[in-house]
N, C-alpha and C positions, 0 to 999 in steps of 0.2 A: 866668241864664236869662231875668230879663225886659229885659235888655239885647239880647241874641238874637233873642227874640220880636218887640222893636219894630223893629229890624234888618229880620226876615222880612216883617214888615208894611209896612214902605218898598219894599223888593222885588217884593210882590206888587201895591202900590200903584202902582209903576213899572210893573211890565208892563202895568197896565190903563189907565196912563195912555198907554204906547206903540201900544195897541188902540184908543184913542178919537185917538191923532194919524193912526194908520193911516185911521180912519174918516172924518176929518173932510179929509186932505191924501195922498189913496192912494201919489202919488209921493213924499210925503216919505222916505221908504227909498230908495226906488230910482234918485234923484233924477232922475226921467223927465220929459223937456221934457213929451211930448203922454203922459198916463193912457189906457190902453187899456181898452174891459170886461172884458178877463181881470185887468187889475191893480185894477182896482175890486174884482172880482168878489172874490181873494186878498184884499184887502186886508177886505172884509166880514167874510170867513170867519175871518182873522186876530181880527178885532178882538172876534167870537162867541165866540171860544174865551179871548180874553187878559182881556178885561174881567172877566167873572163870575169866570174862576181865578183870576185876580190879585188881586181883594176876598179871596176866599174864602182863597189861600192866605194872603194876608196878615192877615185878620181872626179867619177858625176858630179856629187854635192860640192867638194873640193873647186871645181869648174865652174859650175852651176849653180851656184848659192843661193843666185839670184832667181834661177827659176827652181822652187822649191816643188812643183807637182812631179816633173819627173827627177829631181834628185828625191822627193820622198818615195817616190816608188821604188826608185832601185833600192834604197835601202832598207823598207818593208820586206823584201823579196830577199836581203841579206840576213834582216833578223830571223825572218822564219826559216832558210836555208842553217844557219848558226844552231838556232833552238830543234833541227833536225839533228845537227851533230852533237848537243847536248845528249839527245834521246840515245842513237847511236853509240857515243862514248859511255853511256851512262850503262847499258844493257851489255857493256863489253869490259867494265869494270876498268875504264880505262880514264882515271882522273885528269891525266894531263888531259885526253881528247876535253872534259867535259867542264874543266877548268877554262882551258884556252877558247872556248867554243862560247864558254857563258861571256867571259868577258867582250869578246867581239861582238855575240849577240846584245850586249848590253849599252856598248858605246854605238853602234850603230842602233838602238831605239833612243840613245840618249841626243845624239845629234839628230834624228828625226823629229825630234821630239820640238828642238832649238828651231828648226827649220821653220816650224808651225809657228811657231812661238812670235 
């Protein structure tokens, strides 16, 4: 379990780290000569939502093991967040996104999962 956990914690720590590259280099995904305001704009919003979930779901459970209702919640709210980027990366033909996206989504239902358990 706490092999798992720290697993989940690299994972969430990942996404927050790809929400502050989003923030800091907006084409680095999209690998856009000229960044546009709409990809800046994406790229903010992106990095609003992955930074603090990506602590959170990596940190909660990791913290909170022991109270499993609100570490499962945050991570409920990471998978479904994850399996949006799936959709997103998927419709953008974008395999890294949808690659890196399934796997996070998966380790964080796999440790919810252990939570229950």
């Amino acid at each position: 379990m706490d092999v798992l956990l720290i697993v989940n914690c690299v994972i969430g720590l990942a996404t927050a780290a790809m929400g502050v590259v989003g923030l800091v280099k907006p084409g680095a995904f999209s690998r856009s000569q000229t960044v546009e305001a709409g990809e800046k704009l994406y790229a903010r919003m992106y990095a609003a939502r992955g930074i603090p979930l990506g602590i959170a779901a990596g940190f909660v459970p990791l913290i909170w093991s022991s109270t499993p209702t609100v570490s499962l919640a945050v991570l409920i709210v990471a998978v479904v967040a994850q399996i949006g980027d799936v959709i997103v990366g998927a419709r953008a033909r974008s395999m890294a996104m949808v690659g890196g996206a399934a796997v996070a989504a998966v380790i964080h239902a796999v440790a919810a999962l252990a939570l229950v358990w």
